[in-house]
N, C-alpha and C positions, 0 to 999 in steps of 0.2 A: 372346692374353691372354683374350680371352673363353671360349674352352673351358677354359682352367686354372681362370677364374671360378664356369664350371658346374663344374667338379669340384669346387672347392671349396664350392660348394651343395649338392651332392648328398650330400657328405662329411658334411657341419652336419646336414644332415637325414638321414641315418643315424645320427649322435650323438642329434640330439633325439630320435628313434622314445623312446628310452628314456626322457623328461622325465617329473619330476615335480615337484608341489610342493615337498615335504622338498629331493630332489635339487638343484631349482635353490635352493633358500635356500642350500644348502653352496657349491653352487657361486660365488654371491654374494659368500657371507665370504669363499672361497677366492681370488676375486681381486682382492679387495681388496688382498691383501698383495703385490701387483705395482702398486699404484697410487701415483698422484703422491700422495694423502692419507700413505698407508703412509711412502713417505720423506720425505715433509714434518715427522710425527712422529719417524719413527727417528736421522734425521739429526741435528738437537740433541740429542737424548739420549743417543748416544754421546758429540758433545763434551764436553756437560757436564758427564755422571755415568760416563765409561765411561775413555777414552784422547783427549783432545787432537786427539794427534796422526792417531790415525788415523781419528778424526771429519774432521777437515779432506782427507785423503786420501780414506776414501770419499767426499764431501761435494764436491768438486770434481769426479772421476771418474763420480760420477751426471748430476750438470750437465752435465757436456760429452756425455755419451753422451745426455742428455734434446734437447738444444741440436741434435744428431746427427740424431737420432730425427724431432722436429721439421720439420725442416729439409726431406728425407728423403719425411715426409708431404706437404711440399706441394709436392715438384718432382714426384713420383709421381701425386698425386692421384688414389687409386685409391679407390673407394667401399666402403663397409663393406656387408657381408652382409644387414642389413638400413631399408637406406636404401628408398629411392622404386624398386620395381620388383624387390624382394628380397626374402627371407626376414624374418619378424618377428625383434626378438631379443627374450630371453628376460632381460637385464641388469636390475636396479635403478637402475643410475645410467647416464642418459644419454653418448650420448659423438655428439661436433659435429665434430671433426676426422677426417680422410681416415684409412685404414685400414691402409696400409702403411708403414713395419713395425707391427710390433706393439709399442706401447710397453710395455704391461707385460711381455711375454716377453724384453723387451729388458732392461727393468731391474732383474724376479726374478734373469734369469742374472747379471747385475751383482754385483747387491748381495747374493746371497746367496753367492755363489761368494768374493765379497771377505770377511763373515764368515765363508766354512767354514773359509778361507785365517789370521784370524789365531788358529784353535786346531792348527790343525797336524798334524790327524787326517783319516784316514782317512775315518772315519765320519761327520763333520762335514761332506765333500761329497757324501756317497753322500745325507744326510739333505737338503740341498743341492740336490743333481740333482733329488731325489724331489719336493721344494715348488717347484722350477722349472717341471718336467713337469705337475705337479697344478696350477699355475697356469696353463700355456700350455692347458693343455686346457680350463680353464674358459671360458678368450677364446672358444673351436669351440662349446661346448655353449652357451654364452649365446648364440649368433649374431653375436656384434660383431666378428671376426674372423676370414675366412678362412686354410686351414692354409698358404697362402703368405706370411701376414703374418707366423704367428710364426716360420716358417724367417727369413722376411728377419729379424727381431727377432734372432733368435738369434746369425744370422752378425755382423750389428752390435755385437751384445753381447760376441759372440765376442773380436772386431777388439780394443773396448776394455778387455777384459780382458789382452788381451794388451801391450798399450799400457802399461798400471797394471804388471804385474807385470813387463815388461822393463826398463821407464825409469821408473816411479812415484816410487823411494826415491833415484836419480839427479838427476831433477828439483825433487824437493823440497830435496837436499843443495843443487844448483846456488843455489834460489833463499832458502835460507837463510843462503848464503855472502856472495850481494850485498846483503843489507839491507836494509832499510823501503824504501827507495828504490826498489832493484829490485822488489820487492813490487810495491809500490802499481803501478810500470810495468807488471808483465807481469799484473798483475787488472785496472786500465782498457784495456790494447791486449787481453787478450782478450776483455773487456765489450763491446767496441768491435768486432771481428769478429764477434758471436756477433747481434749488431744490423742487421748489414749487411744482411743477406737481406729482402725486404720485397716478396712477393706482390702482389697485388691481391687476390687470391683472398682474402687472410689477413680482410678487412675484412666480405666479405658473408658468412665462416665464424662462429657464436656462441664467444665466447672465443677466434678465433684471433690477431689483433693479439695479446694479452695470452701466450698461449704459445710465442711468437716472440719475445717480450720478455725475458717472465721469466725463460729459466735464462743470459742474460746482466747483468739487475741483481742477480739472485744471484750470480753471480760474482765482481762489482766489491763486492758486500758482504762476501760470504764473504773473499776473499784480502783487502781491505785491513782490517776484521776482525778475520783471524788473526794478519796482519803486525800489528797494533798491538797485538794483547792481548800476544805476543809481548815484543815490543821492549818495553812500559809496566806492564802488569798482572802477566806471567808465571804467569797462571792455571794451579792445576792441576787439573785431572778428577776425581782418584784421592782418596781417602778412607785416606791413610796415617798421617795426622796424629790418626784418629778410629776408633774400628768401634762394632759392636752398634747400638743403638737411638741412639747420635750420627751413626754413621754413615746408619741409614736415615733419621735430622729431615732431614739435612744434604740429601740426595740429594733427597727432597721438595722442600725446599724449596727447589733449584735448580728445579725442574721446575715446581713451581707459581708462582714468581715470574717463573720465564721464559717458560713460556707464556701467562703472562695477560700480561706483556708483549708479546711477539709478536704475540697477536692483539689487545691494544686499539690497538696501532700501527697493525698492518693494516689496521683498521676505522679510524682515524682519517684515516692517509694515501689510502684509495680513497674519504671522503667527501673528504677535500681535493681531490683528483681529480675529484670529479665537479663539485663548482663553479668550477673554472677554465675548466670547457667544454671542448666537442667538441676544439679546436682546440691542445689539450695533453694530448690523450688519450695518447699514443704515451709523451710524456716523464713524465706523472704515474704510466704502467703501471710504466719502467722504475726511477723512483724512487721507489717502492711497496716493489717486492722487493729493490731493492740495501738500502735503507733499514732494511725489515724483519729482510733476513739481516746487517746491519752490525750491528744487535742483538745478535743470536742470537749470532756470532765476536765479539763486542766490547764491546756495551754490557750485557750480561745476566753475561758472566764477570766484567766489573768487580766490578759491583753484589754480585753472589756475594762475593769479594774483602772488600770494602767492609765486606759484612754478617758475615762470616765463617765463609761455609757455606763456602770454598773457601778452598786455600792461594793467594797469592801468591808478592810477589817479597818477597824478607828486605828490609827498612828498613837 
């Protein structure tokens, strides 16, 4: 392992000879768009303003591949390129968790491979491949990354892709057939396995408790959520009932009322959080994000509904 390591330094530092200012700002922006920030944003705004349904598709499928990922990092616990006794890195935004795999090259392949997927072109994945590759390369040039990390990212990504597009539109039939009921069971039983893992390590890691948390309260938010706007609201995304300058208020003002929902929630529930004390940290993390994403699938489609930026169910 350790000579793979030096290769993979010697590798970075062939990359960097080339560094520059202008370079590393691009490279910046560039990987950004493999970042937990990047799906945090993308992910409600397809359900909202794009397809429902296949908002809650990607939107679960990232989760479990983050939850994966995760997981992954800390049974590995392999340090990043420029930790204590390594290469500097060259990144804007710090990163606290272990290095392998590589999250973002895990979840560019993901998620953009799942958009090439629903225009049904060609050219769609080749554009696809190219912002995965421009992404995985940025992890190398920035230093936060050895090129072992984003292979391992990739094959992961690989896995879950393949997962999504074998059984994805199967399992979603399956658990549309059994009902809110079933819903809400298989989003708390998989909230509930995605929790079980619990390091030691995770605790003296900055934000690690919290990322071991999160894409299991998302989950329990996201799927019972869905199941309910579903079965109650029967929100719709799409802009059929509207176009032109009705159609872009509309769409605004799902995005504007729903993210300033989303984040004054967030900000409200981690100060709640934080005065309960040490001693409910774990359970204030996990009902923070289930909390926050039962919004975003349930309580923000309402309110759309309500307000009449969106179609409902007919009266």
């Amino acid at each position: 392992m350790e000579n793979m390591l030096q290769w993979g330094l010697d590798f970075i530092r062939a990359v960097q000879s080339a560094a520059s200012l202008p370079l590393t700002a691009v490279m910046n922006i560039v990987t950004w768009f493999g970042s937990t920030w990047f799906w945090f944003t993308l992910l409600p705004l397809v359900f909202w303003c794009a397809d429902a349904k296949k908002g809650i598709q990607i939107g679960v499928t990232v989760m479990v591949s983050a939850w994966l990922n995760i997981t992954l990092k800390f049974l590995f616990n392999q340090p990043r390129p420029f930790w204590e006794g390594y290469d500097p890195g060259l990144a804007f935004m710090p990163e606290s968790l272990n290095g392998f795999p590589s999250g973002h090259a895990q979840a560019a392949l993901v998620i953009w491979m799942i958009v090439a997927s629903w225009t049904e072109k060609n050219w769609a994945f080749a554009v696809a491949a190219f912002v995965v590759l421009l992404i995985s390369f940025s992890r190398v040039y920035l230093g936060v990354h050895f090129p072992t990390d984003i292979l391992g990212g990739w094959i992961l990504g690989a896995l879950t892709l393949a997962v999504y597009f074998l059984w994805g539109d199967s399992f979603g039939e399956l658990l549309a057939r059994g009902g809110l009921r079933a819903q809400l069971i298989v989003s708390a039983a998989a909230a509930f396995i995605m929790i079980l893992y619990n390091p030691a390590s995770a605790k003296a890691m900055p934000g690690g408790v919290e990322a071991l948390l999160s894409p299991g309260g998302i989950i329990l938010g996201m799927g019972a959520g869905y199941a309910l706007t579903a079965r109650y609201t029967g929100f719709h995304s799409g802009f059929s009932d509207r176009s032109g300058v009705a159609a872009v208020l509309s769409a605004l003002g799902r995005i504007v009322i729903g993210a300033a929902g989303t984040v004054l929630l967030f900000i409200v529930l981690q100060k709640t959080r934080g005065m309960l004390g040490p001693g409910f940290n774990r359970m204030g993390i996990f009902i923070q994000f289930a909390v926050s994403a039962l919004w975003i699938y349930a309580g923000a489609p309402w309110l759309f509904v309500l307000l009449r930026l969106a179609e409902g169910k007919k009266a």
